[in-house]
Rosetta silent file (secondary structure, phi, psi, omega in degrees, C-alpha in Angstrom):
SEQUENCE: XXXXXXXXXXXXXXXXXXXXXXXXXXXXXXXXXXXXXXXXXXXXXXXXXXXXXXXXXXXXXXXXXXXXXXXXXXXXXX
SCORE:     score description
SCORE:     0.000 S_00000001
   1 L     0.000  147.624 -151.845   21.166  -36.525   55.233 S_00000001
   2 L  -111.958  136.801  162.824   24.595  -36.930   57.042 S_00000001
   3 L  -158.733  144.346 -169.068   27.723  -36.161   54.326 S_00000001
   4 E  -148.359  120.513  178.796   31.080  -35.157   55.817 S_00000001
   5 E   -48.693   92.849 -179.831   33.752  -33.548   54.259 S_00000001
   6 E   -92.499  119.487  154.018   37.262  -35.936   54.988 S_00000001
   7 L   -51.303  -42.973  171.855   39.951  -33.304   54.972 S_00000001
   8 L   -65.227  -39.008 -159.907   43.014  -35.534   54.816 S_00000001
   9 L   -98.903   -7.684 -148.287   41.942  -37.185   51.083 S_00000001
  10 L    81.851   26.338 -142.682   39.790  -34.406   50.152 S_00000001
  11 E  -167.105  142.854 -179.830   36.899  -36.234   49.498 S_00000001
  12 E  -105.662  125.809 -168.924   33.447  -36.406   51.078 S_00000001
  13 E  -113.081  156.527  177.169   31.692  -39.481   52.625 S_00000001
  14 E   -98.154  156.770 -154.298   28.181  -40.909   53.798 S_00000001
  15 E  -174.724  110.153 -178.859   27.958  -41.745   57.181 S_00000001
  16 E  -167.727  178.357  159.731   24.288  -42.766   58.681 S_00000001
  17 L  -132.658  134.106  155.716   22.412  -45.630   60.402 S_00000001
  18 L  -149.580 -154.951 -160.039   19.891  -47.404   59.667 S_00000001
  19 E   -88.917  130.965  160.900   17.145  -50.467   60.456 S_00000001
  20 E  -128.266 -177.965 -168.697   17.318  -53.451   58.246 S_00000001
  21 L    -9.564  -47.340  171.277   14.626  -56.147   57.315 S_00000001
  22 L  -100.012   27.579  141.033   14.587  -58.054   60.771 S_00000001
  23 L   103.174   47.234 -175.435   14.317  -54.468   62.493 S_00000001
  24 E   -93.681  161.230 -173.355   18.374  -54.296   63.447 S_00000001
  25 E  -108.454  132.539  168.803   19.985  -51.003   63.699 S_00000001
  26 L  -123.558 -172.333 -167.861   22.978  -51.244   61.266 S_00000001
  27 L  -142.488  136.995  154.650   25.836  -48.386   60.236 S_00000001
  28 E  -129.950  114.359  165.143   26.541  -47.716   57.196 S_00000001
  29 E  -150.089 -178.307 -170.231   28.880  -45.638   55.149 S_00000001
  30 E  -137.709  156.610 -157.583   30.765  -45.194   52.173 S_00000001
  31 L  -150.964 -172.608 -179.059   33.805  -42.742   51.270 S_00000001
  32 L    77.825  -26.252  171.623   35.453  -41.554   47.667 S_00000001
  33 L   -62.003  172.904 -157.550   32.984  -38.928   46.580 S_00000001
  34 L  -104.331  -56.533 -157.918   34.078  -35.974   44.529 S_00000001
  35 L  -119.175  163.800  172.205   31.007  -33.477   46.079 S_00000001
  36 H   -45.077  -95.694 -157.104   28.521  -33.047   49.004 S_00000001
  37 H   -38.233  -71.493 -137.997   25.294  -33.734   46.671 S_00000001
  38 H   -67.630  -22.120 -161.223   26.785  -37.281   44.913 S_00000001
  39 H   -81.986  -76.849 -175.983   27.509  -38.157   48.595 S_00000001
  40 H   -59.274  -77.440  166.780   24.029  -37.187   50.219 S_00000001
  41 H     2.545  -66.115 -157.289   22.596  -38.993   46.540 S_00000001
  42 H   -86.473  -29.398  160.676   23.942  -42.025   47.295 S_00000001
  43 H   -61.482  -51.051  148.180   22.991  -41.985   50.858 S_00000001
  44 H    -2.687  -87.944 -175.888   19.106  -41.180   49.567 S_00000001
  45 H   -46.264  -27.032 -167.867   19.428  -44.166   47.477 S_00000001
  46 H   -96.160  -38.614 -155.584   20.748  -46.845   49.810 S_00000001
  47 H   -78.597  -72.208 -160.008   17.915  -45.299   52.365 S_00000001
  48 H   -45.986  -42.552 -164.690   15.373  -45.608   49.260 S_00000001
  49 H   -76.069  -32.198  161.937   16.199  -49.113   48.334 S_00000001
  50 H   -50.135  -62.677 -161.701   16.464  -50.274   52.131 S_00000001
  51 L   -70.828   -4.336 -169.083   12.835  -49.348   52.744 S_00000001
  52 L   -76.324  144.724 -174.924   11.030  -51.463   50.203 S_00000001
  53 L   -74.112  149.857 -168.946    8.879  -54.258   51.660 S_00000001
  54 L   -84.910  -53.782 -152.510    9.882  -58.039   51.482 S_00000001
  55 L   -80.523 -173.393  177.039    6.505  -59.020   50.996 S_00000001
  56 L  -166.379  126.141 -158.870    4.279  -58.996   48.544 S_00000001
  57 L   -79.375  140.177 -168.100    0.217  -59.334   48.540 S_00000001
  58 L  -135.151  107.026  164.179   -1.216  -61.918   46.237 S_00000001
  59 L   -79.827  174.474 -163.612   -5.351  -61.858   45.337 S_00000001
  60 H   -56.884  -38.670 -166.895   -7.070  -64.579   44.326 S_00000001
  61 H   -48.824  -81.147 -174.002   -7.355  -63.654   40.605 S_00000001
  62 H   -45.666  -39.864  167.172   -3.668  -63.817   40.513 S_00000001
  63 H   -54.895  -59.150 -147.760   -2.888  -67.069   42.584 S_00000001
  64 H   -70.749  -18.426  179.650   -5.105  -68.835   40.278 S_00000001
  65 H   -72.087  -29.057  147.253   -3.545  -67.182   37.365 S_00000001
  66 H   -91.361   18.807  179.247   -0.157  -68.553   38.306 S_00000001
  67 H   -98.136  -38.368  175.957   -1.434  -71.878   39.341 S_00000001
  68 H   -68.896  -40.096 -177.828   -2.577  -72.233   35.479 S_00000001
  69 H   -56.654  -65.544 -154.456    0.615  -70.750   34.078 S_00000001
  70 H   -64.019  -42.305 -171.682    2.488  -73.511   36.273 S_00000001
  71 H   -98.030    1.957  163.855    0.443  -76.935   35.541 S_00000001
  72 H   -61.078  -32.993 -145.902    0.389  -75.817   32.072 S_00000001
  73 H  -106.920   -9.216  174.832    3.776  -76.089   31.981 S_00000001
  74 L   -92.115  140.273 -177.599    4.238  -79.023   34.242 S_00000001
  75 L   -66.348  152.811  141.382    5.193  -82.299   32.935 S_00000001
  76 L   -42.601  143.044  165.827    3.649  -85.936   34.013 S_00000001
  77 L  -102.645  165.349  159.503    5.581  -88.066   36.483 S_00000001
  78 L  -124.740    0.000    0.000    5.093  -91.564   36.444 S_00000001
């Protein structure tokens, strides 16, 4: 985990790259922490939340279970 000390404000910053969703290399950082850890933390976190999958796997049980929920609840057209 990258955290770097800025000497002029005093203050420590995150400073990393990484991949997002359609597999692009991005940069990221952020500046204003008071410490090292809250710094490296927040990088952690941005990493953790970044990595979670778009998609999401649906069995049959469960399609049909929101297919009931949905025409329960849907009205007639005319």
């Amino acid at each position: 985990m990258t955290a770097y000390k800025d000497e002029k404000r005093g203050t420590w910053f995150a400073n990393f790259r990484y991949k997002n969703w359609r597999d692009e290399p991005k940069k990221k950082s952020k500046r204003g922490f008071r410490t090292k850890r809250e710094a490296q933390a927040w990088e952690c976190d941005f990493k953790r939340k970044m990595s979670r999958a778009a998609s999401m796997e649906f069995s049959l049980s469960h399609a049909t279970s929101i297919l009931k929920t949905c025409t329960a609840r849907a009205r007639n057209h005319t």
